[in-house]
C-alpha positions in Angstrom: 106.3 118.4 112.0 106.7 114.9 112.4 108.7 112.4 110.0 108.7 109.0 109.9 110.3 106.6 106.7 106.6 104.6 106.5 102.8 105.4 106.9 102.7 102.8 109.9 104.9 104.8 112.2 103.0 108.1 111.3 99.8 106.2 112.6 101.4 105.1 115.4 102.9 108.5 116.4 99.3 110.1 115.6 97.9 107.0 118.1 100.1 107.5 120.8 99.6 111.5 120.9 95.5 110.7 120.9 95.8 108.8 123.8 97.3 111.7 125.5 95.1 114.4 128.0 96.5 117.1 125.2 94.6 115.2 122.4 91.0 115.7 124.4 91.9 119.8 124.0 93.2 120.0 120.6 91.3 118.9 117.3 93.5 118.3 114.0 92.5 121.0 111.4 93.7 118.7 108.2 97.1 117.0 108.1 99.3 116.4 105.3 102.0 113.8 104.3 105.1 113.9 101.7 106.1 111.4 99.7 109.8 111.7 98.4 110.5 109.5 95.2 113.8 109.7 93.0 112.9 111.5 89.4 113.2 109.5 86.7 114.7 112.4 84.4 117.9 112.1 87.6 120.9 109.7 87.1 119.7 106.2 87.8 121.8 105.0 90.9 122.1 101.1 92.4 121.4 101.9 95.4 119.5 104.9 96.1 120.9 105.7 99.7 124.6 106.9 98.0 122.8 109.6 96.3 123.7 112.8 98.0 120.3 114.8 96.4 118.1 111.9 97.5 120.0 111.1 101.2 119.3 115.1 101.5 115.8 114.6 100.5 115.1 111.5 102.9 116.7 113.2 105.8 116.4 116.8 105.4 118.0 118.9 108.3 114.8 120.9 109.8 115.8 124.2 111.0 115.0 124.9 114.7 112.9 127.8 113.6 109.9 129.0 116.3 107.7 129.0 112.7 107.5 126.5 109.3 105.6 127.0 106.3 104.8 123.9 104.0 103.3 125.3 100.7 101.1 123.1 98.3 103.3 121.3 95.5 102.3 122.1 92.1 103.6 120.3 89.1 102.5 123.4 86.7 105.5 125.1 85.7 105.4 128.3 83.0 106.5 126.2 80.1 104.3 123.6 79.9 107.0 121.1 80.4 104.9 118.3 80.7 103.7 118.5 77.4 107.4 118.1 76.4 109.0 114.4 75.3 110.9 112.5 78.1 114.2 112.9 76.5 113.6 117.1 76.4 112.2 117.1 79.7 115.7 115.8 80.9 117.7 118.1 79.3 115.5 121.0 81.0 116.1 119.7 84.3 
């Protein structure tokens, strides 16, 4: 897993690696990138950086596990909360 705050240093990593004798033995199965945005139904902040939810999700602590597993992200939930008005939605969660 690599991460990297813009697209332009994720090329350049992904660049640097296929220059490598590694990358003429190894061929990329798919990739996948993450974008992390604040929700608008959370409390507005000025500055988005003293947020303790959003500073956790911009640099999470990755465990130093032997395995990971990144699962799709689905925005279906049981209760059909999009359907719901904006101001509901927030009191859900």
């Amino acid at each position: 897993m690599i991460l990297r705050p813009t697209m332009k240093e994720l090329n350049e990593v992904e660049t640097e690696f296929n220059k490598t004798i590694l990358a003429d033995y190894t061929k990329p199965a798919y990739s996948f990138v993450s974008v992390i945005e604040k929700s608008s139904y959370s409390p507005m902040s000025a500055n988005l950086y003293d947020d303790p939810a959003m500073r956790a999700k911009l640099y999470p602590v990755i465990p130093k596990n032997e395995y990971g597993c990144i699962y799709p992200m689905s925005k279906f939930r049981g209760d059909q909360t999009y359907c719901l008005c904006f101001l509901r939605k927030k009191e859900k969660g």
